[in-house]
N, C-alpha and C positions, 0 to 999 in steps of 0.2 A: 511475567506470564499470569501472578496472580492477578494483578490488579489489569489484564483485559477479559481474565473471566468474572471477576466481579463487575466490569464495565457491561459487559455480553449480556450475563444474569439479570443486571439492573435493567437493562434495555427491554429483553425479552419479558421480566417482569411487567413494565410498563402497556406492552403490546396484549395480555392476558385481559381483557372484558374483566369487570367485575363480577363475580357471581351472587349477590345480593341485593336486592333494593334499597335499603337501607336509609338513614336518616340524610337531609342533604346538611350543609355545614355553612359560617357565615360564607367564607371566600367563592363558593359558588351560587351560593346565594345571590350576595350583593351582585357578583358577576350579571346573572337570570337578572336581575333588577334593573343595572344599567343598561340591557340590552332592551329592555322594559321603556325603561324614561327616555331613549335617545329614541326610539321609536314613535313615543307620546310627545316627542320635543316638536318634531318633524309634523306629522301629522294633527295632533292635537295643538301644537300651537299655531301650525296656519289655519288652519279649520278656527280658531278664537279670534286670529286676525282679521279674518273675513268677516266674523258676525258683528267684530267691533266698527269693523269699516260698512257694514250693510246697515246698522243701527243708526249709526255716526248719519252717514249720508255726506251732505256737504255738494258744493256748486264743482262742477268740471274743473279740472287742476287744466296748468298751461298745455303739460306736459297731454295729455287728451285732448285738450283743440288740437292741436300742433298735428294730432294723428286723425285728425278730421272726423272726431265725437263731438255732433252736436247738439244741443236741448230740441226735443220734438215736440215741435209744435201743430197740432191736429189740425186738418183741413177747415176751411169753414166753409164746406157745401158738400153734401153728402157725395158728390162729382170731382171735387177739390183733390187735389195731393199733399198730402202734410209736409214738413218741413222737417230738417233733422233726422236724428236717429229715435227710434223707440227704446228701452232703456237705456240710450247713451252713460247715463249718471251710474248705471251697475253695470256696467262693463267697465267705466273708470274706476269703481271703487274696487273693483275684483285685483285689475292690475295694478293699482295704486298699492292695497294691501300685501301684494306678492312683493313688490320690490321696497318696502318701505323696511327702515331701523329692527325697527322690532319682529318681522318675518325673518332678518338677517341674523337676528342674536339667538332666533330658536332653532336656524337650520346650521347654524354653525355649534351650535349647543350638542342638537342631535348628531353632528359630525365626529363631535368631539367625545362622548360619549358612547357613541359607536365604537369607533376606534378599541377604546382604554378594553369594552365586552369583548371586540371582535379580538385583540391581542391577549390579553391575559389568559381570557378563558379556552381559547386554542394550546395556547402554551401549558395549561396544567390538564387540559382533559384526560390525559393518560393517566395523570398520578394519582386518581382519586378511585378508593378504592370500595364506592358503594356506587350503583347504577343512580340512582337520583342525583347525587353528587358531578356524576360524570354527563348528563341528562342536562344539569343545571347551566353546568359551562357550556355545554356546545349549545345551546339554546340561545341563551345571552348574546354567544358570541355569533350566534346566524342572524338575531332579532337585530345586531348592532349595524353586521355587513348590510343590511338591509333597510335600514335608518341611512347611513351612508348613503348609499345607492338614490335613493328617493329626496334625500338631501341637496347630492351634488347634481343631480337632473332637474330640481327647482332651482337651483342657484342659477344654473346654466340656460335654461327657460326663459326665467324673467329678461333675462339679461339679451336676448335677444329683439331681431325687432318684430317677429313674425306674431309678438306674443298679443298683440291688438290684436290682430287679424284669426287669433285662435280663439280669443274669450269672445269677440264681438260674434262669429259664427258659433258657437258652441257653448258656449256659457252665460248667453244673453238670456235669463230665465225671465226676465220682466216680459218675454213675448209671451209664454205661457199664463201669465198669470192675469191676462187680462178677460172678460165676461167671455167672448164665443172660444176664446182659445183653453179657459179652464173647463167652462162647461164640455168641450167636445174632448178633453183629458178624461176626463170622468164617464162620458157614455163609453170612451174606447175600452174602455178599463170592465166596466160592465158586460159590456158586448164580446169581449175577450172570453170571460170568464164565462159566458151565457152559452156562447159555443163551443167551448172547452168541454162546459160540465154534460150540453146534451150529448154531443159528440162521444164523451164518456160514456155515460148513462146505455146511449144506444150500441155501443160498441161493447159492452159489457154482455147486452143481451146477445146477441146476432155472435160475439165471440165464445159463449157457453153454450150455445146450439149447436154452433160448428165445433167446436172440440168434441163433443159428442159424438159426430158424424166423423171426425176423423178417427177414433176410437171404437169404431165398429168391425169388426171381424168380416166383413160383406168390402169387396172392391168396391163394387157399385155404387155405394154408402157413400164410402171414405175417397174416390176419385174429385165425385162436385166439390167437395168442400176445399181438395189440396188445391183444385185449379184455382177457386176463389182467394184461398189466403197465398198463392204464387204469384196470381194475377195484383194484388193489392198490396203485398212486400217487395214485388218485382218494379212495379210505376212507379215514376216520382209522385208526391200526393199534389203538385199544381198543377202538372198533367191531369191528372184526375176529378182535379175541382172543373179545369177548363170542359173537359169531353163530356162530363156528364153536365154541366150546363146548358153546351149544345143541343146534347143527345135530350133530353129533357125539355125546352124549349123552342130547338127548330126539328127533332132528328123526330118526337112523338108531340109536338102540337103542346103540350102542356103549360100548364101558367105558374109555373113554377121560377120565384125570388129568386135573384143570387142569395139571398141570406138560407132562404129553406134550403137550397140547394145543397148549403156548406154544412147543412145540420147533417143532413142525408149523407155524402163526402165523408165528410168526419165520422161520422157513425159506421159508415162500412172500411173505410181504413183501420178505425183504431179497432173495429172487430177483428179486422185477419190477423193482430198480433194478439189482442186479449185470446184467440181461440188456442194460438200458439202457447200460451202463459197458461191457461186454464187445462189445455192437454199435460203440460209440464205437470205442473199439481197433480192434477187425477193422476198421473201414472206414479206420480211419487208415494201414493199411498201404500201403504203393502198389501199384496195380492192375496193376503189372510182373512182381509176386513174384507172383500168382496164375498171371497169363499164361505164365510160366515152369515153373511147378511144374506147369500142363494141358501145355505143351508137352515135358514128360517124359513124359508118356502117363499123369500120375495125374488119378484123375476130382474131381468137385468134393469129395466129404468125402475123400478121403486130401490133397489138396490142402490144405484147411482144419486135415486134424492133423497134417500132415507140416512143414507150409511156414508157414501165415496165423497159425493160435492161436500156437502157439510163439513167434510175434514179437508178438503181441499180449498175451501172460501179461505180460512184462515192462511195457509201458505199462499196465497196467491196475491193475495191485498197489497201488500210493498209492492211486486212488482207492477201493479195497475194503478197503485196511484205513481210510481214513478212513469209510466207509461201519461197518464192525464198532467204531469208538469213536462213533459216532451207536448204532448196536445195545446196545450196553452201556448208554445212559444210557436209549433206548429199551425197556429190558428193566422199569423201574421201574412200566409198565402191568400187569403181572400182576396188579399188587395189587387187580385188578377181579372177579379170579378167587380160586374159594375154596380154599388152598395149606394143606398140612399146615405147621405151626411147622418140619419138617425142610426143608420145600423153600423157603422165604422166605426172598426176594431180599431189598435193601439196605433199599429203599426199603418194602416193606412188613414185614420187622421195625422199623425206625423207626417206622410207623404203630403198630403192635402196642406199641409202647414207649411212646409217646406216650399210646396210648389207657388202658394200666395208671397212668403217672403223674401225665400232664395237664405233661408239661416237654417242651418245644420240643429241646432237647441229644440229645435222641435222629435229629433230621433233620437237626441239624450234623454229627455222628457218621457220618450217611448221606454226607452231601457228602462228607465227609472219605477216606471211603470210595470214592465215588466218583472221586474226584483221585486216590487212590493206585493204581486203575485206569486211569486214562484219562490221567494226564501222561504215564506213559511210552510209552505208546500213541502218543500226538501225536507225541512226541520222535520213534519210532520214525516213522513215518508221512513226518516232517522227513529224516529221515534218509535215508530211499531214495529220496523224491522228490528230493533232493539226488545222489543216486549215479546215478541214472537218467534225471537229466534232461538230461545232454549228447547231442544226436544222437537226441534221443527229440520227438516231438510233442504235444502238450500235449492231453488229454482235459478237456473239460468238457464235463460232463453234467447239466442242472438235476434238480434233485430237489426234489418235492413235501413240504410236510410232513406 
């Protein structure tokens, strides 16, 4: 009897959280580390094999004719069809590197070091009696299950036959990189951001007017504005690019661009939320700082620019820049509308690309594209709501899709 309450004890001992952060130790350490290198094994050594074999280069293996990759050779009359594949040679060297020797000793490495994180450190996490400690192991041992995982799905990949038919569509980047296809990567990239930021800009204003107006003690005030930000949270925003294209160009005669069009769009969409975000704020302030700033003898709008917004710009900024990296991916609707080749955003040069070649590398291109906009965006976004959020009140405001 004693020794199954000493058993029980020990048990329930184990099951007790640490109460301390405390120092970590080698064994979960090294654990945290192998979960580290089987990860890096994995990832970091295909990614070396690829750039060895992208350097390298080298002539078409048997093994790419045989899956009918062949050297492209350019038309010779501007009326002509060229011959072959256009990067044939990096769509061989892509697959060549995935199933070669040395792709197999890093994704069996990373397997194998998986493992030893994902066992050990499971098996001691209970015993360790400081949170870093305990922290350490199950990390290890998630980073390993995870190396695994991504491991045995490349192993499994290559090894199939469908894997031409996924890099030659999808990872053929030599179609990107040639004079009209990088230059129009580049305008889409600009153009993205160019309607992003007006769209911002004006949706900033038009959305601090209307929170005003819904923050009026008068129905009459605050009814136009609700029906505006219902009407514009309520539509989808392609609906809205389309109608008012229409309405702008056949419905009032006007000579108004699809491109002006989408400045306009964007500017009254992203306003019905910014007025939504900027009512948030203002009501978050306390009803002290109002009562103070009338008892100086200012009336309600000198009160609201002197006293209320002022304190209110600051809480509001995370959520409008996270509102302008939603706008950016949001911007990818144009493509509904009819945009000269100079004004094509990301996502509809990718369409344009696709629709000349019939290869999918052109909407990876876009994404690619898209992340190199939008990570540091977040980053950014992380960042001030981290600098801003001591002593600040917390805005949340739903938003429609």
């Amino acid at each position: 009897m004693a020794d199954v309450d000493v058993r029980a004890a020990g048990a329930a001992a184990e099951d007790i959280p640490p109460d301390t952060r405390g120092p970590t130790a080698p064994l979960p350490a090294t654990i945290f580390g192998l979960g580290i290198a089987s990860l890096a094994a994995v990832l970091g050594g295909t990614a070396l094999i690829q750039l060895i074999h992208a350097i390298a280069g080298g002539p078409l293996t048997p093994a790419c004719l045989a899956e009918g990759l062949k050297h492209y050779v350019p038309p010779k009359s501007v009326l002509g069809n060229g011959t072959g594949i256009q990067g044939a040679e990096g769509v061989c060297h892509i697959v060549t590197g995935l199933r070669s020797g040395a792709s197999s000793i890093f994704l069996w490495l990373g397997i194998v070091l998986g493992l030893i994180a994902a066992v050990v450190g499971f098996a001691i996490r209970k015993r360790q009696d400081t949170i870093r400690k305990r922290e350490n192991a199950i990390a290890g041992a998630v980073l390993g299950i995870e190396a695994i995982v991504l491991a045995a799905f490349l192993l499994w990949f290559r090894g199939t036959d469908t894997i031409f038919i996924f890099v030659r569509n999808f990872l053929n980047f030599t179609l990107l990189m040639h004079g009209d296809a990088l230059r129009g990567f580049l305008t889409g990239i600009k153009n993205t951001i160019l309607l992003a930021l007006v769209g911002e800009i004006g949706g900033i204003i038009v959305g601090l007017s209307l929170a005003l107006f819904t923050l009026s003690s008068r129905k009459v005030v605050r009814a136009p504005a609700r029906v505006y930000i219902n009407f514009f949270r309520g539509t989808p925003l392609i609906w809205q690019l389309s109608f008012f294209y229409f309405l702008l160009s056949l419905g009032l005669g006007l000579r108004v661009g699809a491109f002006a069009t989408a400045f306009i769009v964007f500017s009254l969409n992203t306003g019905a939320y910014a007025a939504e975000v900027f009512r948030a704020g203002i009501q978050s302030i306390e009803r002290g700082q109002m009562e103070a700033a009338r008892g100086l003898g200012f009336s309600y709008l000198q009160a609201m620019r002197y006293a209320i917004i002022p304190q209110a710009i600051r809480r509001v900024i995370p959520p409008l820049l996270n509102e302008f990296v939603i706008l950016i991916k949001d911007t990818a609707l144009v493509y509904v509308l009819g945009l000269l080749a100079s004004q094509y955003d990301l996502y509809t040069n990718a369409a344009n690309g696709y629709s000349e070649s019939f290869n999918a590398t052109f909407f990876v291109g876009a994404a690619i594209g898209y992340l190199i906009i939008t990570l540091p965006m977040i980053r950014l976004v992380n960042y001030v709501e981290s600098r801003l959020r001591s002593g600040l009140v917390g805005i949340n405001v739903g938003q429609a899709g």
